[in-house]
N, C-alpha and C positions, 0 to 999 in steps of 0.2 A: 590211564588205561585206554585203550581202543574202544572204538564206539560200536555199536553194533546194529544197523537198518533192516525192518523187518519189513514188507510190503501188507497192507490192507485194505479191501475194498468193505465199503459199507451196507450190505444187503440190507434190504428191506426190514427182514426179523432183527435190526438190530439199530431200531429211530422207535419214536413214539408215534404217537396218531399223527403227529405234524410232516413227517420223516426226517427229524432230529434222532443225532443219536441219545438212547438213551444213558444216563451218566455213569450207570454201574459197569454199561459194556465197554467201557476206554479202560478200566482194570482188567475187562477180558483181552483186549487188546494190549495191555501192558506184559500180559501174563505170558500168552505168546512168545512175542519178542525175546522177556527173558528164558521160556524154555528155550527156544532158536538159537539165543546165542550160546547157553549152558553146550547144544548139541553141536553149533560150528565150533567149540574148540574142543570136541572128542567127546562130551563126559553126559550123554541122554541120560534122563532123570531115573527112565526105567533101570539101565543098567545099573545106575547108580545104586538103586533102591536094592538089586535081586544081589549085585556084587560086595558091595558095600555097609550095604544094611541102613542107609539115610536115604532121607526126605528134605525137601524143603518147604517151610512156612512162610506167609508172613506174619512179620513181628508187630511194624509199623509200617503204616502208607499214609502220604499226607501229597493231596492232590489239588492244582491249580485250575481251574477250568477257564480261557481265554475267549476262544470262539468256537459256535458251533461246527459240529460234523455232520455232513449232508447224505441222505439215501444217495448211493452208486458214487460217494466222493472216491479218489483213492490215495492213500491216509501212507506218511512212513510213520510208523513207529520204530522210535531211537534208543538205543541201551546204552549207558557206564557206570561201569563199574565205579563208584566212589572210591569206597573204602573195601576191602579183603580183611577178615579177621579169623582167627582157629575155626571159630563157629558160627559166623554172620559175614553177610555180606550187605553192601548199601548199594545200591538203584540210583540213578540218577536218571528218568526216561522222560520221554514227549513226544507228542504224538504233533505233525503237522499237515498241511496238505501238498499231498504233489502235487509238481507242473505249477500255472498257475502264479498264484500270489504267494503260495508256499506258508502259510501263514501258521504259525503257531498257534495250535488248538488248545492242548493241554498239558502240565507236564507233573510230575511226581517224584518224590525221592518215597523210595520202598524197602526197605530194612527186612531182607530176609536172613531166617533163623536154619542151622542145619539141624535136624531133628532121628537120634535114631529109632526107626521106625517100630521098633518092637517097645521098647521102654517108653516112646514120649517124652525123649528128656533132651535136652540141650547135647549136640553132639560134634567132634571136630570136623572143620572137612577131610577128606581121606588127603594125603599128604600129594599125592600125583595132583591131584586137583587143586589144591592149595597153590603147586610150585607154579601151575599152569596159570592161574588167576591173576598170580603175584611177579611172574618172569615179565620183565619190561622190555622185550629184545625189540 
């Protein structure tokens, strides 16, 4: 599947006293990314949700942490798609620093769930979406 680069700079409200980033905000940074890429191939979540009638969860995240992220670094975060399935997808992202040394900071695989939003239950993706995910041209 095609990778997907998101650009991030690290402000201030988002290190601890030291101006580290703090660890839960690189999931906000994951998060990102994959809404970004969901929207560079047509399908934004809103629409998805008012059109469609689903959400996306996640299932499972299991995250690496390498080296720290610095107040004002400026950070790509990277998306792939692993796996495509009726009703999950897998993540394969990492976040590292531009320019530089370029260095790999952290990375994740993230196993999200399609959810329809009124029931709460396990749901397909809508099939345009699906062909979109899974089309390898």
């Amino acid at each position: 599947m095609k990778r997907f680069d998101w650009p991030v700079r690290v402000y201030y409200e988002d290190t601890d006293a030291g101006g580290v980033v703090y660890y839960a905000n690189y999931l906000k940074f994951f998060e990102r990314a994959r809404t970004e890429f969901l929207r560079s191939t047509g399908f934004g979540q809103d629409a998805l949700m008012r059109d469609s009638g689903i959400v996306f969860a996640v299932r499972s995240i299991t995250v690496d942490y390498m080296k720290p992220a610095l107040f004002n670094d400026e950070l790509l975060v990277s998306s792939e798609l692993a796996v495509v399935r009726r009703a999950s997808m897998l993540f394969e992202q990492s976040i590292s620093r531009k320019g530089g040394d370029r260095a790999l900071l952290c990375r994740a695989q993230v196993r999200i769930a399609c959810v329809d939003v009124h029931r709460m239950r396990p749901s397909p993706l809508p099939d345009e979406l699906f062909r979109s995910l899974t089309y390898d041209a």
